[in-house]
C-alpha positions as CSV (number, residue, x, y, z in Angstrom):
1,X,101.5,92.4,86.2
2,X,102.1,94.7,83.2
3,X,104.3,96.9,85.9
4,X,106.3,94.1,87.1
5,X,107.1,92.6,83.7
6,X,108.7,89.4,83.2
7,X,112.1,88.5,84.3
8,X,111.9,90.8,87.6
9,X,113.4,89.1,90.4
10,X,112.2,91.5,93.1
11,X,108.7,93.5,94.1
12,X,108.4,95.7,96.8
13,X,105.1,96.8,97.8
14,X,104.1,99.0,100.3
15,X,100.7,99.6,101.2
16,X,99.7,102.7,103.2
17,X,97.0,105.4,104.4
18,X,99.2,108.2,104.1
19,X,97.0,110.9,105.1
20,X,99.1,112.7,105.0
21,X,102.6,111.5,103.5
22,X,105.1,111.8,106.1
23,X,109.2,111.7,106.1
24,X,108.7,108.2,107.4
25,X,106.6,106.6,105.0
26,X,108.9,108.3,102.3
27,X,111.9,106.8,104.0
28,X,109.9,103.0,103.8
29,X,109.5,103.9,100.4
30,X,113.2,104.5,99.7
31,X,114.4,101.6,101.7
32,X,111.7,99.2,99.1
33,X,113.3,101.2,96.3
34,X,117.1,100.1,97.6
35,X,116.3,96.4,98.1
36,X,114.1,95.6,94.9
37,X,113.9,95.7,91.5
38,X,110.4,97.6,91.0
39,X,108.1,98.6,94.2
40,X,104.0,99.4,94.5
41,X,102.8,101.8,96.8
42,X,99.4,101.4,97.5
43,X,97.9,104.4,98.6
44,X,94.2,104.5,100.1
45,X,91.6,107.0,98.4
46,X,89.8,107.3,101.5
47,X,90.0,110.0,103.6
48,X,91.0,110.1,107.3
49,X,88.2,112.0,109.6
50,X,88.5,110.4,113.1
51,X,87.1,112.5,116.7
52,X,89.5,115.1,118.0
53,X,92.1,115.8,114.2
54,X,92.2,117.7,111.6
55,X,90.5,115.9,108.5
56,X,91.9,115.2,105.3
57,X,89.9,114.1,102.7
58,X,91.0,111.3,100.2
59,X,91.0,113.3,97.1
60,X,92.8,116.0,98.4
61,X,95.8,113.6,99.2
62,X,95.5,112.6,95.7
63,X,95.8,115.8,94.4
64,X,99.2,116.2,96.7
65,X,100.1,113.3,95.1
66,X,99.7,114.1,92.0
67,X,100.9,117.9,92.0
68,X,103.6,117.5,94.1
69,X,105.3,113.9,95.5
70,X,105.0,111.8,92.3
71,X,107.9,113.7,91.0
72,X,110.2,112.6,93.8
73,X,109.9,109.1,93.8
74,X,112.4,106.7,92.6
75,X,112.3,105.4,89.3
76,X,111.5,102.1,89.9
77,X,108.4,103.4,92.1
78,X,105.1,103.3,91.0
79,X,102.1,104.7,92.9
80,X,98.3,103.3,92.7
81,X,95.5,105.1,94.6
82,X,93.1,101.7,95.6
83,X,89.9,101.4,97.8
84,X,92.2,99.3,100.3
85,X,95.7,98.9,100.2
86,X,95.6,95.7,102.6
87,X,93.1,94.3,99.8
88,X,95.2,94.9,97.1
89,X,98.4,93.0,98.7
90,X,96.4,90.3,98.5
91,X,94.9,90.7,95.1
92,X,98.8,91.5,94.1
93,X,99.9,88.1,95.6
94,X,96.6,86.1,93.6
95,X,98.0,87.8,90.2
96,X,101.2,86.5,90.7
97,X,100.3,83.5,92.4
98,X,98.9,82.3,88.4
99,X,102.5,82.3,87.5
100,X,104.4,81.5,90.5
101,X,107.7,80.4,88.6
102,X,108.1,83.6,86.6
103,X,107.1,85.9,89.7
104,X,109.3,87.7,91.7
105,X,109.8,87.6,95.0
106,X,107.1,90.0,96.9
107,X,108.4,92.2,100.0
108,X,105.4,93.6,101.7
109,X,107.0,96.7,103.7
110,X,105.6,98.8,106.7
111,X,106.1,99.3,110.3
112,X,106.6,96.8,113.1
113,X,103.0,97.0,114.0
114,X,100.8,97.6,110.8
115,X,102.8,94.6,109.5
116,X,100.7,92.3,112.4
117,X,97.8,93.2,109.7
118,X,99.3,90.7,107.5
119,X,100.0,87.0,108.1
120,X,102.5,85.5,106.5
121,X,101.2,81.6,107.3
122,X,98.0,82.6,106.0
123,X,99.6,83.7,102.5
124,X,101.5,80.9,101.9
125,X,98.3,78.6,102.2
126,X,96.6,80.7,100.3
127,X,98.9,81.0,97.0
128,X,100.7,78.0,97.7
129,X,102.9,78.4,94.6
130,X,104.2,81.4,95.8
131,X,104.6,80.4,99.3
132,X,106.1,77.3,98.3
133,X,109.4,78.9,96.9
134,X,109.6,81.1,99.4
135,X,108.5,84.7,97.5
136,X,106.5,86.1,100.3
137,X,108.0,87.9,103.3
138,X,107.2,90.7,105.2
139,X,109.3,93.7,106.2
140,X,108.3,95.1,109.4
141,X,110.8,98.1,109.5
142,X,111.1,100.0,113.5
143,X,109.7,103.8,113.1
144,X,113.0,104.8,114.7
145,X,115.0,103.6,112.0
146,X,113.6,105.8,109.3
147,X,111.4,108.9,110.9
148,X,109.7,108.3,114.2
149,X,106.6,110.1,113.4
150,X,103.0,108.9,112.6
151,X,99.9,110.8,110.7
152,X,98.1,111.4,114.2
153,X,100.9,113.8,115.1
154,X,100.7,115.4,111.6
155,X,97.2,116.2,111.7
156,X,98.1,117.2,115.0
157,X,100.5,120.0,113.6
158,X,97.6,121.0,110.8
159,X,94.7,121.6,113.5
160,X,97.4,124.2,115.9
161,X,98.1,125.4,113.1
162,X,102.3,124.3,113.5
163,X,103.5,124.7,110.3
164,X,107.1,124.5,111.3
165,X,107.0,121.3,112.7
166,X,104.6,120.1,109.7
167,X,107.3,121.2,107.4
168,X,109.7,119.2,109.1
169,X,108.4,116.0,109.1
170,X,107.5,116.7,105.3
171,X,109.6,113.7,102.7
172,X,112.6,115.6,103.0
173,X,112.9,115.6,99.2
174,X,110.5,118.1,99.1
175,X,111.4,121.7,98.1
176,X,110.9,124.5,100.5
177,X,107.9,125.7,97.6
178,X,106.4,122.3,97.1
179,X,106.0,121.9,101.2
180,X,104.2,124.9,101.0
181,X,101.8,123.2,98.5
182,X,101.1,120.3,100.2
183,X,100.1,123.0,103.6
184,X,98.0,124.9,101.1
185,X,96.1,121.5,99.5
186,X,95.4,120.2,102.9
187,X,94.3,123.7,104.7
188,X,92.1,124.5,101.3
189,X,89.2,123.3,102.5
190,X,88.1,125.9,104.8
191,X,89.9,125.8,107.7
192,X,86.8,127.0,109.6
193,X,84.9,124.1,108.5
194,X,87.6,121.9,109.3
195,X,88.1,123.2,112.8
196,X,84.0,123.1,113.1
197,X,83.8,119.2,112.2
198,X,86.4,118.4,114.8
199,X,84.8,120.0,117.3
200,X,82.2,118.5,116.3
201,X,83.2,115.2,116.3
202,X,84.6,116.1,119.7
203,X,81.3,116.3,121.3
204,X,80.2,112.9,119.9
């Protein structure tokens, strides 16, 4: 609440996994910049280890985070690493909820299908203020219209070892140096070892 102030009209808030940050959730994260007045990212601090791809570790996103991407976000843009980012819509929506009149309206943003995670009936029952006047939508935005790429096909590129095609799908923002930071961060933790668990996991 101390983020959004008073006064604000708009909030966009985009909840992700981000593991890793790709061009396309950066573009979601422009778009939420464009069309409001301030914009939350939540960012899960978990990390993503799942049979078959390369894992990344929650921690080590934060660090890229933290080193390299906060720089390049907009200025009305602020980034909050939570336990679960669907979790902390809703917690959002129950802060503002307590002063519904002064709040702004809440754009939740993020593709056409992680958006089905949320339903918009059941938030305006549930902070009927808010949902009353109207301040809740969602924003399902179509891959295709920003970067038509997803965080499989990323890890995809880290386990073959394709760091061309990582580099492209990078926030294009990113310098040519700070790309090859974020490879570094997410390949630090013994590639080996990495290659070993997914094998591993593989065998399951």
């Amino acid at each position: 609440r101390l983020f959004v102030g008073t006064g604000t009209k708009t909030l966009g808030i985009v909840p992700m996994a981000g593991k890793p940050v790709h061009a396309g959730h950066w573009k979601l994260i422009e778009l939420a910049a464009k069309e409001n007045e301030k914009v939350i990212v939540y960012v899960s601090e978990k990390g993503r280890i799942k049979k078959g791809e390369f894992p990344i570790e929650g921690q080590q996103m934060i660090e890229v985070w933290n080193d390299v991407l906060k720089k390049y976000l907009p200025q009305n843009v602020s980034i909050k690493f939570v336990d679960s980012p669907v979790s902390n819509v809703r917690y959002a929506l129950l802060d503002l909820e307590s002063d519904a009149e002064d709040a702004p309206v809440v754009n939740i943003y993020s593709d056409v299908e992680d958006i089905q995670n949320y339903d918009l009936t059941e938030f305006n029952t549930k902070y009927p203020q808010l949902g009353s006047m109207g301040k809740i939508k969602l924003r399902g935005v179509e891959r295709t219209s920003t970067v038509d790429i997803s965080g499989t096909k990323m890890r995809e590129f880290l386990l073959n070892n394709d760091k061309t095609s990582f580099f492209n799908y990078l926030p294009q923002p990113l310098s040519n140096e700070d790309k090859e930071k974020v490879w570094n961060v997410l390949k630090a933790v013994n590639y080996k070892k990495v290659v070993g668990e997914a094998q591993k996991l593989n065998q399951l």
